[in-house]
PyMOL Python script that loads the backbone (N, CA, C, O; Angstrom):
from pymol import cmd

cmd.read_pdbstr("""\
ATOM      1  N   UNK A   1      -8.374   2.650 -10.346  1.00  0.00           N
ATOM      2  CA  UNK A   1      -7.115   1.975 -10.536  1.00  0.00           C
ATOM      3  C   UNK A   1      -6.179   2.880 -11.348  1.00  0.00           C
ATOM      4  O   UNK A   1      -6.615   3.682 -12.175  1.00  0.00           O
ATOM      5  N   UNK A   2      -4.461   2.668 -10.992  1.00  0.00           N
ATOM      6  CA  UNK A   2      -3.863   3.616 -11.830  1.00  0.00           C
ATOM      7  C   UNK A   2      -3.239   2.898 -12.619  1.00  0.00           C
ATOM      8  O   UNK A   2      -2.790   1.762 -12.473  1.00  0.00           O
ATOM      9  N   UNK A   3      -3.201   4.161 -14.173  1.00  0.00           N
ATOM     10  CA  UNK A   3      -3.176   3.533 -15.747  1.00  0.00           C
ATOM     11  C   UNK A   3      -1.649   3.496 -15.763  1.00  0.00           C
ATOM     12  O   UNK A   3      -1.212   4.491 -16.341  1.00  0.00           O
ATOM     13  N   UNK A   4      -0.720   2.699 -15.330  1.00  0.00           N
ATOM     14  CA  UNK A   4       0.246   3.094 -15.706  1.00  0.00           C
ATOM     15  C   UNK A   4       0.507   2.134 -16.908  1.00  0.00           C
ATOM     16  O   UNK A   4       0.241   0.945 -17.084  1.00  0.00           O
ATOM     17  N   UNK A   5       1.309   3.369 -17.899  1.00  0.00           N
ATOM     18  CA  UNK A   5       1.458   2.874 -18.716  1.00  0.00           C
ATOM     19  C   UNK A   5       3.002   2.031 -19.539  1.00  0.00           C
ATOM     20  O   UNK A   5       3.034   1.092 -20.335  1.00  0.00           O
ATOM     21  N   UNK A   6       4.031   2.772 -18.984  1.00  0.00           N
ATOM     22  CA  UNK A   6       5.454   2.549 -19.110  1.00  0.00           C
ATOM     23  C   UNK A   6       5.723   2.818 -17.399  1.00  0.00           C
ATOM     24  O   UNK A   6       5.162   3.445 -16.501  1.00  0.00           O
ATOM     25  N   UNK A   7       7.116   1.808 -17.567  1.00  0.00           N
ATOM     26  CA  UNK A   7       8.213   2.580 -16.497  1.00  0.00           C
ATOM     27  C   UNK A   7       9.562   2.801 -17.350  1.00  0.00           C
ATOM     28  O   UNK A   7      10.322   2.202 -18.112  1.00  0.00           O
ATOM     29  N   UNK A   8       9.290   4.547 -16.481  1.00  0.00           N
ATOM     30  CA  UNK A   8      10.583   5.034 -17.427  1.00  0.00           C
ATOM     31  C   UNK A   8      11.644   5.483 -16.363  1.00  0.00           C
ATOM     32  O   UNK A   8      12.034   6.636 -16.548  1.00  0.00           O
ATOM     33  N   UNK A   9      12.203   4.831 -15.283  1.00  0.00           N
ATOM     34  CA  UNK A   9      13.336   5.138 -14.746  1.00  0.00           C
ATOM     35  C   UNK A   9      13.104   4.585 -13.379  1.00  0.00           C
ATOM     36  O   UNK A   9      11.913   4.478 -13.086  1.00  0.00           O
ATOM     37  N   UNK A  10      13.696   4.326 -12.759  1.00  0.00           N
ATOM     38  CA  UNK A  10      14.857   3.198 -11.702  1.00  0.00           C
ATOM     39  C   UNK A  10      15.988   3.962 -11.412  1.00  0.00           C
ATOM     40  O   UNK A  10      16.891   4.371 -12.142  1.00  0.00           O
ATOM     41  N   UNK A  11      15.711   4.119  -9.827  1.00  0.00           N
ATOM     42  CA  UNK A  11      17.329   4.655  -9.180  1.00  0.00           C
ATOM     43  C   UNK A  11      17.539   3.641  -7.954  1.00  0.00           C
ATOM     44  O   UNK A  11      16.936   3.343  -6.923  1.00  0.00           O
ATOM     45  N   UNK A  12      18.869   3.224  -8.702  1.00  0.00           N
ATOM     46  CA  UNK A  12      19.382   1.804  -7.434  1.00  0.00           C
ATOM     47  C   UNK A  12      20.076   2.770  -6.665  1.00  0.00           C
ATOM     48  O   UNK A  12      20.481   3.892  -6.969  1.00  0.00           O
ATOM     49  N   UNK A  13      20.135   2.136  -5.633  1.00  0.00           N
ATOM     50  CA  UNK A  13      20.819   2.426  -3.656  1.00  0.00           C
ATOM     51  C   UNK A  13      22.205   1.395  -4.227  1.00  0.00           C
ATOM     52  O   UNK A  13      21.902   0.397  -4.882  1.00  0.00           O
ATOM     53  N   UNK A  14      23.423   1.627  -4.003  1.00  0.00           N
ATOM     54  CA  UNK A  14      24.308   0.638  -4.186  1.00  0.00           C
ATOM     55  C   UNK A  14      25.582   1.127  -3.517  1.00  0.00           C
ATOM     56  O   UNK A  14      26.100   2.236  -3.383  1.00  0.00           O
ATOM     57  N   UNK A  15      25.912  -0.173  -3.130  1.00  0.00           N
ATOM     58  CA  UNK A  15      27.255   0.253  -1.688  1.00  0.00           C
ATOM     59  C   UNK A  15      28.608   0.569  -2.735  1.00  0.00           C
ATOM     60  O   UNK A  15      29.534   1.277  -2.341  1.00  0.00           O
ATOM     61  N   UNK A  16      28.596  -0.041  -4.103  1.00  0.00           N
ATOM     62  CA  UNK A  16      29.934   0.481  -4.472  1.00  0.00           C
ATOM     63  C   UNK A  16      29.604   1.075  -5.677  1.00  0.00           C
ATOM     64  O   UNK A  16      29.308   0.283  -6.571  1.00  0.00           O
ATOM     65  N   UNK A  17      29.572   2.336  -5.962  1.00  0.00           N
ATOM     66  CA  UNK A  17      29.143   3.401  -7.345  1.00  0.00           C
ATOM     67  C   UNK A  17      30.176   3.291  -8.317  1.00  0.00           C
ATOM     68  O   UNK A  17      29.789   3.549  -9.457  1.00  0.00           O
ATOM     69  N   UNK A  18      31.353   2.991  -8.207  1.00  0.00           N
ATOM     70  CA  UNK A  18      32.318   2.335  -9.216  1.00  0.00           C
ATOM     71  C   UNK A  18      32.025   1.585 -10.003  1.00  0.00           C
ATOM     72  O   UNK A  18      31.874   1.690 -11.221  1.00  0.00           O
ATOM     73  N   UNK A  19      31.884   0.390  -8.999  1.00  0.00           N
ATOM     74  CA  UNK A  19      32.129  -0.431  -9.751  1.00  0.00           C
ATOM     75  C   UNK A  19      30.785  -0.830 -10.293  1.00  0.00           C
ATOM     76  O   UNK A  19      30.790  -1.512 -11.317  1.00  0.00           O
ATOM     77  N   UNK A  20      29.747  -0.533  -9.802  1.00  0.00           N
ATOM     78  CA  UNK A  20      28.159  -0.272 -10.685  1.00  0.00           C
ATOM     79  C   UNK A  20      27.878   0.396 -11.616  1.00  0.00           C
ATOM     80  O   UNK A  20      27.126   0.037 -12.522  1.00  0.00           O
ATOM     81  N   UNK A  21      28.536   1.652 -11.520  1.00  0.00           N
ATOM     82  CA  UNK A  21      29.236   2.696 -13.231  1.00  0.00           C
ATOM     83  C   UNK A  21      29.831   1.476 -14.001  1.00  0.00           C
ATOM     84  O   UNK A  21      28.941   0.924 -14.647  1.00  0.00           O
ATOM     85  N   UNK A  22      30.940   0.931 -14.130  1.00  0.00           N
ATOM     86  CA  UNK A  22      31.716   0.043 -15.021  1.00  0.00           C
ATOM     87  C   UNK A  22      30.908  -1.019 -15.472  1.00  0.00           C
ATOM     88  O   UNK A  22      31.089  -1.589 -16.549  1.00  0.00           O
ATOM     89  N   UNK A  23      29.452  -1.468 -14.150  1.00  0.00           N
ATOM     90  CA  UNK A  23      29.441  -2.849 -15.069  1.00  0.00           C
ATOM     91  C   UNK A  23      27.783  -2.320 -15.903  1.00  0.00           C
ATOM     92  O   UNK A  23      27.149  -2.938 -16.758  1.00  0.00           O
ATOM     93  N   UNK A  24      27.498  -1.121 -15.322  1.00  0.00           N
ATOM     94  CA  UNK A  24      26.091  -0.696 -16.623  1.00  0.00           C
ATOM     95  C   UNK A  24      26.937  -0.293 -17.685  1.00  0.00           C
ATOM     96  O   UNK A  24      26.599  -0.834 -18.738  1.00  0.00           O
ATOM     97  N   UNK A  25      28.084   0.591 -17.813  1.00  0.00           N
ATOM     98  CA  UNK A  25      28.556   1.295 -19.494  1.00  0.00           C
ATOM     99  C   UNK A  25      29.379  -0.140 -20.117  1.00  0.00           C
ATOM    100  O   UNK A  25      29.510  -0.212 -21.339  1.00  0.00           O
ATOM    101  N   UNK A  26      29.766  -0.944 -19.491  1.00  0.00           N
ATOM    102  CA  UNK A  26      30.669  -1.412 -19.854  1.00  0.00           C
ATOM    103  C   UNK A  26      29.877  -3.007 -20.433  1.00  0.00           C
ATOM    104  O   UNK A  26      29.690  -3.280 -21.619  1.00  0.00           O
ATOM    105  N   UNK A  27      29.462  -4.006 -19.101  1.00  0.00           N
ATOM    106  CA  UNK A  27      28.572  -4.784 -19.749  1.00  0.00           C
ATOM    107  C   UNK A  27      26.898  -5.022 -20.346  1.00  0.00           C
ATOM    108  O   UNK A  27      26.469  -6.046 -20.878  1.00  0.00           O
ATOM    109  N   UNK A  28      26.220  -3.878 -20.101  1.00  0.00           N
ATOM    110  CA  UNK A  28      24.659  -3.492 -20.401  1.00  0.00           C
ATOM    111  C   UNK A  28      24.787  -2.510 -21.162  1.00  0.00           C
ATOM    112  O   UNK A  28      23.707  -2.112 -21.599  1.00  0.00           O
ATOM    113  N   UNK A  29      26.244  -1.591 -21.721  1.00  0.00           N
ATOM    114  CA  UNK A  29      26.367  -0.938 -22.810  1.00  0.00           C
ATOM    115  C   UNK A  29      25.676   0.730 -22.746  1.00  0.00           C
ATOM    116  O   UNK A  29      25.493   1.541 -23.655  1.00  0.00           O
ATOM    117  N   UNK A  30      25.365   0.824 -21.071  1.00  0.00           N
ATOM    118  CA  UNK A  30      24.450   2.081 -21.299  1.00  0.00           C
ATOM    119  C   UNK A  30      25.798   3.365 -21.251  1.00  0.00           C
ATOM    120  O   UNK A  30      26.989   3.407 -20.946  1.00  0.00           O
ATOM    121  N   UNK A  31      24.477   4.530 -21.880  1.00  0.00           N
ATOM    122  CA  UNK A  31      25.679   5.384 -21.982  1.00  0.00           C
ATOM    123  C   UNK A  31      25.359   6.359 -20.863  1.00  0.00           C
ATOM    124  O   UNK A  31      24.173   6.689 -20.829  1.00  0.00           O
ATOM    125  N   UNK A  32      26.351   7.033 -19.705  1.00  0.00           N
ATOM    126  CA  UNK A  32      26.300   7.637 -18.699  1.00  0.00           C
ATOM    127  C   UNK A  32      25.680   9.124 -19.477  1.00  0.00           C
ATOM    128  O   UNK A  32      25.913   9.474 -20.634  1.00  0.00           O
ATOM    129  N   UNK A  33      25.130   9.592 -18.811  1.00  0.00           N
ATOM    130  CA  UNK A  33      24.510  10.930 -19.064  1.00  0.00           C
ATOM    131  C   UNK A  33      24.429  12.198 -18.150  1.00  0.00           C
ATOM    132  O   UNK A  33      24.028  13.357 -18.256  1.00  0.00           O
ATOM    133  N   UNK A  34      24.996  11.419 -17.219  1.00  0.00           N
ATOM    134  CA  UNK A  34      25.492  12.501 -16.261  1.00  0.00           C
ATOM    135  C   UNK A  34      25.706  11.858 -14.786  1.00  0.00           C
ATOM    136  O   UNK A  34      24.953  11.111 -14.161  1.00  0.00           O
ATOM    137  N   UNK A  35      26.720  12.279 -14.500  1.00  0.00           N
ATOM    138  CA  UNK A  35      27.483  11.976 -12.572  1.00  0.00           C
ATOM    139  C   UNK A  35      28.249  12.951 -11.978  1.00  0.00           C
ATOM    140  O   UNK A  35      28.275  14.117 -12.371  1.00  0.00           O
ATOM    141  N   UNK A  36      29.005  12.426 -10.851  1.00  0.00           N
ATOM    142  CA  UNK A  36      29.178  13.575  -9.590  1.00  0.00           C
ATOM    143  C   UNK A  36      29.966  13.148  -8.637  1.00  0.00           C
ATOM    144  O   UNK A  36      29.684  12.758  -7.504  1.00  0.00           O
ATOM    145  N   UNK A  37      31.422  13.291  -9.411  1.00  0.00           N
ATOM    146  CA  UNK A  37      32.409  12.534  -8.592  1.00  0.00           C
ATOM    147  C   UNK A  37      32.417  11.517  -8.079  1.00  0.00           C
ATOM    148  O   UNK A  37      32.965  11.349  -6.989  1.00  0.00           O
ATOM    149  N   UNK A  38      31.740  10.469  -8.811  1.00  0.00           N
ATOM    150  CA  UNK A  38      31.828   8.809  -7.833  1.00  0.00           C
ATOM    151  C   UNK A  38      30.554   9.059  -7.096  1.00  0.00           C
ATOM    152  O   UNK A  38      30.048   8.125  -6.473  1.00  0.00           O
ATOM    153  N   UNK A  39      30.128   9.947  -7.106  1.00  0.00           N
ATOM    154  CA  UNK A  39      28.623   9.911  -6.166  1.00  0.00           C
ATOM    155  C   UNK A  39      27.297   9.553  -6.132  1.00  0.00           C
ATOM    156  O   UNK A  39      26.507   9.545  -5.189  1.00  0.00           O
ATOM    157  N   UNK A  40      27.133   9.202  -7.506  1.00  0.00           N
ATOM    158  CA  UNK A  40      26.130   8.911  -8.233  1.00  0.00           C
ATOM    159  C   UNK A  40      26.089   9.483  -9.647  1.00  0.00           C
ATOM    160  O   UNK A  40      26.618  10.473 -10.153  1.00  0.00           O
ATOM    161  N   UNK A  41      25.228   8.461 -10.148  1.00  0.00           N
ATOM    162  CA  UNK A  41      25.942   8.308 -11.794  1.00  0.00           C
ATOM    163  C   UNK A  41      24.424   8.281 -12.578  1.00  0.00           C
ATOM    164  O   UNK A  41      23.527   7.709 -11.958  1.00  0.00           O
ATOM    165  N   UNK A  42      24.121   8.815 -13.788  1.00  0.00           N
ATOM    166  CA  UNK A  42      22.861   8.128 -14.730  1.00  0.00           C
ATOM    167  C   UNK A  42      23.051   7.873 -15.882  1.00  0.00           C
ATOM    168  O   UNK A  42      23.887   8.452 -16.576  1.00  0.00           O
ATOM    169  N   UNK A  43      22.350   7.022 -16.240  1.00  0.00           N
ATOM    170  CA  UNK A  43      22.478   6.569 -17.603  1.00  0.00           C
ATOM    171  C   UNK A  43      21.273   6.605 -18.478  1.00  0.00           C
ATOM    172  O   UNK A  43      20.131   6.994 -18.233  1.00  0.00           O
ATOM    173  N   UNK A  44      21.735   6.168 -19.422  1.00  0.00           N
ATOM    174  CA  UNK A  44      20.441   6.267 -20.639  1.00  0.00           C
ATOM    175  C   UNK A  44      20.295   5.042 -21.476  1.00  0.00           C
ATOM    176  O   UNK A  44      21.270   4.575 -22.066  1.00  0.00           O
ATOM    177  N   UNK A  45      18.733   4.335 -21.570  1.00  0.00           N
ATOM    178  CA  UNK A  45      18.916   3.153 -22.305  1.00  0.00           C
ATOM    179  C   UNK A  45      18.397   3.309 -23.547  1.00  0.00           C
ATOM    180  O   UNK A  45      17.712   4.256 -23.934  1.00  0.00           O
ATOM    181  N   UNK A  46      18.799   2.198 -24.264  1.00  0.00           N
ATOM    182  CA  UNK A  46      18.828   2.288 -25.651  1.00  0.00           C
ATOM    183  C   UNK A  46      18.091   1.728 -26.240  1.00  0.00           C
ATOM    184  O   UNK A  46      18.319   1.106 -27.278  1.00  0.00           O
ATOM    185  N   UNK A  47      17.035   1.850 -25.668  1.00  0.00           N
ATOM    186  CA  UNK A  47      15.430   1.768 -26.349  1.00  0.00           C
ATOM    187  C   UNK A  47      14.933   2.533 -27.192  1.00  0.00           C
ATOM    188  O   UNK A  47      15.679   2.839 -28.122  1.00  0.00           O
ATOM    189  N   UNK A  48      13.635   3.069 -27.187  1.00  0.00           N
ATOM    190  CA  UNK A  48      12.458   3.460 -28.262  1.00  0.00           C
ATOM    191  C   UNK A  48      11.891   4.336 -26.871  1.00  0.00           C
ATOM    192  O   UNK A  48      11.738   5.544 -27.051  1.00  0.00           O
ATOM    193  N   UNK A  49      11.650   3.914 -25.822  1.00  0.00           N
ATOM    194  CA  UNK A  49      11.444   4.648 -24.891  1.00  0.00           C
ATOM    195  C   UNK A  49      12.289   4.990 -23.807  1.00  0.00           C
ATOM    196  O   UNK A  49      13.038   4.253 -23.167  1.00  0.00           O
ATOM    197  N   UNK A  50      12.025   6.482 -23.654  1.00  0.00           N
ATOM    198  CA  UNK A  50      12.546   7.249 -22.471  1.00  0.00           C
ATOM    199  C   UNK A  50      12.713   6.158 -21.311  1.00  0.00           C
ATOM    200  O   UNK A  50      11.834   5.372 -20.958  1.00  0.00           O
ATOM    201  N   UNK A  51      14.211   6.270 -20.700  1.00  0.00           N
ATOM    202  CA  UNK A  51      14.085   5.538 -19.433  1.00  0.00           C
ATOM    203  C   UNK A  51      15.840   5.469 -18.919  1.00  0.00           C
ATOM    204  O   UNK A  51      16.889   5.060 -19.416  1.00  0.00           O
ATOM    205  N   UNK A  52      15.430   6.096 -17.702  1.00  0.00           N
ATOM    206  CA  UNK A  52      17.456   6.537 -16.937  1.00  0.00           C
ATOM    207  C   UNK A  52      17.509   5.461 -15.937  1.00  0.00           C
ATOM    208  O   UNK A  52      16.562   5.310 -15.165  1.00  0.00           O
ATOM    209  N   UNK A  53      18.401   4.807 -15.898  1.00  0.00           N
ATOM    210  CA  UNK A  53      18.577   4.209 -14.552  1.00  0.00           C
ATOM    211  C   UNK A  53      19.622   5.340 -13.816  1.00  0.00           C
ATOM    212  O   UNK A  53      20.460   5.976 -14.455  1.00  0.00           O
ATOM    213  N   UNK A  54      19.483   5.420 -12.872  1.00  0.00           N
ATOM    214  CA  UNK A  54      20.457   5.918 -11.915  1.00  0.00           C
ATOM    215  C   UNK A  54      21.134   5.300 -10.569  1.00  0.00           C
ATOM    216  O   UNK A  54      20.487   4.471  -9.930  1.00  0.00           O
ATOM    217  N   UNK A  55      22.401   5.686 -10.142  1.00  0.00           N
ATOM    218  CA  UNK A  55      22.760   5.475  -8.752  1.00  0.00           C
ATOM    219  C   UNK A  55      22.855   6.087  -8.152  1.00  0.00           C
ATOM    220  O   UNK A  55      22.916   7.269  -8.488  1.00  0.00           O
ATOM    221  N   UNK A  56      22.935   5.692  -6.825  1.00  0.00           N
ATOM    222  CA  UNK A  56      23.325   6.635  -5.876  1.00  0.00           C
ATOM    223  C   UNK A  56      23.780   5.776  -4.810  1.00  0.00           C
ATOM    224  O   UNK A  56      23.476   4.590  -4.679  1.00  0.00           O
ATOM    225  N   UNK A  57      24.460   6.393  -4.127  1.00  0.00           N
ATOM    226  CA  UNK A  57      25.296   5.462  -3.017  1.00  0.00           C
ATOM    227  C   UNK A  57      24.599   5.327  -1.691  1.00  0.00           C
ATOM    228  O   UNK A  57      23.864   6.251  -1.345  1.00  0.00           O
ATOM    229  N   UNK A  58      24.761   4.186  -0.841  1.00  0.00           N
ATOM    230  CA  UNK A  58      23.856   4.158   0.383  1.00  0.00           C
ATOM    231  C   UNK A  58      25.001   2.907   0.937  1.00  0.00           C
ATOM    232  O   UNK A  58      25.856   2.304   0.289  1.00  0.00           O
ATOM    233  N   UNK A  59      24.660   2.816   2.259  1.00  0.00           N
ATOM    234  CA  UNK A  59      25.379   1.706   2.963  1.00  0.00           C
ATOM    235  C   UNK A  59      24.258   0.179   2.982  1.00  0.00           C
ATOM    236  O   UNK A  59      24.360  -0.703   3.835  1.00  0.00           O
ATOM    237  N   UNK A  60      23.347   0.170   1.967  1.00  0.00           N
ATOM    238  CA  UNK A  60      22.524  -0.808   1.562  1.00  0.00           C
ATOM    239  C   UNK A  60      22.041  -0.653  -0.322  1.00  0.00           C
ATOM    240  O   UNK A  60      21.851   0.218  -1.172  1.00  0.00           O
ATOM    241  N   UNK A  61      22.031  -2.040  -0.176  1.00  0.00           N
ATOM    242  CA  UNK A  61      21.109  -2.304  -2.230  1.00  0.00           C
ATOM    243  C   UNK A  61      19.862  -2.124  -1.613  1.00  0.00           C
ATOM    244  O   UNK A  61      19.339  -2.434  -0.543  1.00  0.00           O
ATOM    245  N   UNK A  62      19.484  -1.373  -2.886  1.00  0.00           N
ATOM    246  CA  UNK A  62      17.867  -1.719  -2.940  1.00  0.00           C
ATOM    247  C   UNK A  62      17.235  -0.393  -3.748  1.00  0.00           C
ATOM    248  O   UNK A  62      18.140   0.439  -3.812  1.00  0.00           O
ATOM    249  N   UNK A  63      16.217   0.031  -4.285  1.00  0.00           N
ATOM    250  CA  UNK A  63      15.677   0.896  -4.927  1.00  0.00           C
ATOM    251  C   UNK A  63      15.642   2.298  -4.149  1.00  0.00           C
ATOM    252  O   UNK A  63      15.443   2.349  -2.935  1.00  0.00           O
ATOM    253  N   UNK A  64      15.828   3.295  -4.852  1.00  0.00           N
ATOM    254  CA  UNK A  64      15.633   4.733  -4.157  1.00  0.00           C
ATOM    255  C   UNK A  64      14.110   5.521  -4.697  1.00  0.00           C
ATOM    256  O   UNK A  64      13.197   6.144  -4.155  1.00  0.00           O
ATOM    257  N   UNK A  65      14.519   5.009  -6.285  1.00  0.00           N
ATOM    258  CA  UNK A  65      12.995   5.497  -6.778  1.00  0.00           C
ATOM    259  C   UNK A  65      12.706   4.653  -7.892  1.00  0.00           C
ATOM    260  O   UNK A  65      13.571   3.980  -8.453  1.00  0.00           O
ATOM    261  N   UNK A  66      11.299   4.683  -8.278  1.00  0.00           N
ATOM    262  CA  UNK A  66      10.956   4.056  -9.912  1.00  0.00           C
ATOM    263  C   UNK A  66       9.713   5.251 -10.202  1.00  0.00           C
ATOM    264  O   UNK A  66       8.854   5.587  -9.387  1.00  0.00           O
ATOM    265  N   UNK A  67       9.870   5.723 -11.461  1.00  0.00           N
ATOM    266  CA  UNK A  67       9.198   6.794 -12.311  1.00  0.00           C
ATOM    267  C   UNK A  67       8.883   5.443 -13.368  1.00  0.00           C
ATOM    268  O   UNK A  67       9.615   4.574 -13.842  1.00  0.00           O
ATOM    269  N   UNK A  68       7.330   5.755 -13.482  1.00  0.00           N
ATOM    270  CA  UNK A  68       6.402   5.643 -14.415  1.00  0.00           C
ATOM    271  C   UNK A  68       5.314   6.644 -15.154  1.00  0.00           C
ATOM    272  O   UNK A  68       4.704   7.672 -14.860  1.00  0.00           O
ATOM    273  N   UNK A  69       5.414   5.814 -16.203  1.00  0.00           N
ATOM    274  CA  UNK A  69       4.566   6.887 -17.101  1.00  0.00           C
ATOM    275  C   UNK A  69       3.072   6.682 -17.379  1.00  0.00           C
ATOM    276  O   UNK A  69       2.724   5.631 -17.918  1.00  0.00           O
ATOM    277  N   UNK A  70       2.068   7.709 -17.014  1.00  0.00           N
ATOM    278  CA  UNK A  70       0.670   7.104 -17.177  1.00  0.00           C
ATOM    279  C   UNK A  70       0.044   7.712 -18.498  1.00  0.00           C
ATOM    280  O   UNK A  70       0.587   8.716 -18.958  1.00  0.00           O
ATOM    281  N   UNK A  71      -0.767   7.319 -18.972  1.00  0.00           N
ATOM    282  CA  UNK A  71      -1.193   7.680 -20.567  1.00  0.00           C
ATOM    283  C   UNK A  71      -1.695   9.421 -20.515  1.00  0.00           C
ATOM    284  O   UNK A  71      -1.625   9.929 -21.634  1.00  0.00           O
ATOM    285  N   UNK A  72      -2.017  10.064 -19.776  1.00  0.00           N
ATOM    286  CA  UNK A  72      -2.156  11.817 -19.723  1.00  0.00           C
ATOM    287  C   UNK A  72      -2.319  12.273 -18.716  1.00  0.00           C
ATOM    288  O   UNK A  72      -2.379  11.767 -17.595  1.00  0.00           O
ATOM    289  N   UNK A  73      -2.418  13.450 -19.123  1.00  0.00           N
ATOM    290  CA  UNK A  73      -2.122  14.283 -17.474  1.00  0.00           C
ATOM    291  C   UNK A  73      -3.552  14.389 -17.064  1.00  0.00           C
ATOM    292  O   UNK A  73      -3.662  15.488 -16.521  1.00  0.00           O
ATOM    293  N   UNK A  74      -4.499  13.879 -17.064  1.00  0.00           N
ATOM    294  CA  UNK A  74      -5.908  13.398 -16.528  1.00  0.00           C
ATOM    295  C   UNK A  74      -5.568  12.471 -15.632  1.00  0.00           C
ATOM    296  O   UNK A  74      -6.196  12.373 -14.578  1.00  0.00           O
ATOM    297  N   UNK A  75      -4.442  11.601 -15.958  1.00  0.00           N
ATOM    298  CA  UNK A  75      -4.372  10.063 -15.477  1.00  0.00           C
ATOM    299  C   UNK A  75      -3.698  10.537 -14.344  1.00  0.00           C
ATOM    300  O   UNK A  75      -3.978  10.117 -13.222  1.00  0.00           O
ATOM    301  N   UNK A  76      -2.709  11.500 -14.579  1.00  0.00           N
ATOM    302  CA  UNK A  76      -1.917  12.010 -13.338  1.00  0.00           C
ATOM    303  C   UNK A  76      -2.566  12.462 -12.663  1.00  0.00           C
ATOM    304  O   UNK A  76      -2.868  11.832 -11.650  1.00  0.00           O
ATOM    305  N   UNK A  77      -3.052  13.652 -12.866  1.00  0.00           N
ATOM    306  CA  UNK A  77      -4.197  13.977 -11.326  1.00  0.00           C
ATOM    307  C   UNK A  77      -5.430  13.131 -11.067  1.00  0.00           C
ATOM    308  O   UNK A  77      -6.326  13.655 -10.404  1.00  0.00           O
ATOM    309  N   UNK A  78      -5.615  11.689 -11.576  1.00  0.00           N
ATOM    310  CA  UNK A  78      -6.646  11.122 -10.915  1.00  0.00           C
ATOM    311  C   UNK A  78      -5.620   9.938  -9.984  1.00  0.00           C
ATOM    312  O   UNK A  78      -5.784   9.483  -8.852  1.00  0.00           O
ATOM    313  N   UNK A  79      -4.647   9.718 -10.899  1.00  0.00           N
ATOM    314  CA  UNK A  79      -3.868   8.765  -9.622  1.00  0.00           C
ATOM    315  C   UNK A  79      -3.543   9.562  -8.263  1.00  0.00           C
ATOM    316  O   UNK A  79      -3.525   9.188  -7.090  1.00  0.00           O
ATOM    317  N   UNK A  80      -3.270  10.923  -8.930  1.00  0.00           N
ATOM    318  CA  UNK A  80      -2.095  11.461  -7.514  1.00  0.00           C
ATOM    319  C   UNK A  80      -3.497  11.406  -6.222  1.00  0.00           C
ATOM    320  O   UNK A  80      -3.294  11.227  -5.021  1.00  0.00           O
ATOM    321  N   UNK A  81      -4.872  11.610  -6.862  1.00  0.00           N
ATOM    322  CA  UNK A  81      -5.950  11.681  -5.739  1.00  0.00           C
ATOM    323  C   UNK A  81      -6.279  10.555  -5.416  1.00  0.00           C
ATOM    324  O   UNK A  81      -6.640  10.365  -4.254  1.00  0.00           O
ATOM    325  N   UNK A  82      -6.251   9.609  -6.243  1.00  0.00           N
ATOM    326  CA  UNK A  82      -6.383   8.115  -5.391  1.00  0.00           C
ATOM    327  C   UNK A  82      -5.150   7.896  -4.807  1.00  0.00           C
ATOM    328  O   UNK A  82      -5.239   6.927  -4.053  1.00  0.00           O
ATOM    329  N   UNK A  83      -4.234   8.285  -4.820  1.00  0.00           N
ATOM    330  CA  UNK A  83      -3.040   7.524  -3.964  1.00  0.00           C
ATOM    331  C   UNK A  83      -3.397   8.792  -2.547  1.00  0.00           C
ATOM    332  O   UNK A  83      -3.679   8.161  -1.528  1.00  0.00           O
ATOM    333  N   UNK A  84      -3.422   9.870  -2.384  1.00  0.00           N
ATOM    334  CA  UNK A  84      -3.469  10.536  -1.412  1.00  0.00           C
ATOM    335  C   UNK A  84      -4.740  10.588  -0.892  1.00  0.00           C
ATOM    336  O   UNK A  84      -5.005  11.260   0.105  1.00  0.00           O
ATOM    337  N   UNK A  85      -5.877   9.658  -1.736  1.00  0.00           N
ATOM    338  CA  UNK A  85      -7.192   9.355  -0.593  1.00  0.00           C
ATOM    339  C   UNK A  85      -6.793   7.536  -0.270  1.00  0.00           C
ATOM    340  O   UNK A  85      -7.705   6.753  -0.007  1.00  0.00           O
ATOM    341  N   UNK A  86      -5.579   7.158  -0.331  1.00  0.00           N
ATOM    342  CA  UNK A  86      -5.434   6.283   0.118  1.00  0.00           C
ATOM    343  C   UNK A  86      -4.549   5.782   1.476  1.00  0.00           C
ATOM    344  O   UNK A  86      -4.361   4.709   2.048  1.00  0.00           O
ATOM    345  N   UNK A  87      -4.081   7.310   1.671  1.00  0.00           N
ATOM    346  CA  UNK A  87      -2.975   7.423   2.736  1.00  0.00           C
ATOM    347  C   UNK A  87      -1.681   7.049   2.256  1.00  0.00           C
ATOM    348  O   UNK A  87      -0.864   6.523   3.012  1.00  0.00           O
ATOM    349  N   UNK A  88      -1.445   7.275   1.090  1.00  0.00           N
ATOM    350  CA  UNK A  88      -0.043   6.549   0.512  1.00  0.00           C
ATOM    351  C   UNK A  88       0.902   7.811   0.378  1.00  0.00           C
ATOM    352  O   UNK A  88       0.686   8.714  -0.431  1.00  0.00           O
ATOM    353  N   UNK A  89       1.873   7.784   1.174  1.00  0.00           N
ATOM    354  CA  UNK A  89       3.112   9.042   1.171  1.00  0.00           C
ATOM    355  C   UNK A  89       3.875   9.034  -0.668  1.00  0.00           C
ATOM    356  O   UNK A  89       4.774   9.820  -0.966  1.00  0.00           O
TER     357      UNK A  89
END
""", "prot")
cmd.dss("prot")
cmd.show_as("cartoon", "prot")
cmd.util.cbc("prot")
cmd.orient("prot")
């Protein structure tokens, strides 16, 4: 089984990158940390732990990626071999 231990980042798919910039800095308070002309945007939360949300634009919502954190790099190469003796891309 894999140890995960944190999730430290989330990249949303979102049809309007504007106005998804304005409502993370503006009402969830995060602070942008880097973007690309309206093209996609990241931010940084204001936790205790590491963790970016990002955007990126698509003609659908929905997740692009989620990064988690597993307790050592033992944990990493025993997940990455159970997920690829599991057939999982």
């Amino acid at each position: 089984m894999i140890n995960i231990t944190d999730l430290r980042g989330l990249v949303l798919k979102s049809t309007k990158i504007e106005e998804a910039v304005e409502f993370y800095e503006n009402l969830w308070g995060l602070k942008t940390i880097d973007s690309w002309q309206g093209d996609s945007a990241f931010f940084e939360a204001t936790g205790d732990e590491g963790f970016i949300l990002g955007l990126v634009p698509d003609n659908q919502r929905g997740i692009e990626t989620i990064r988690f954190a597993l307790g050592s790099p033992e944990d990493v190469d025993t997940s990455f071999a159970e997920l690829k003796a599991s057939g999982q891309k």
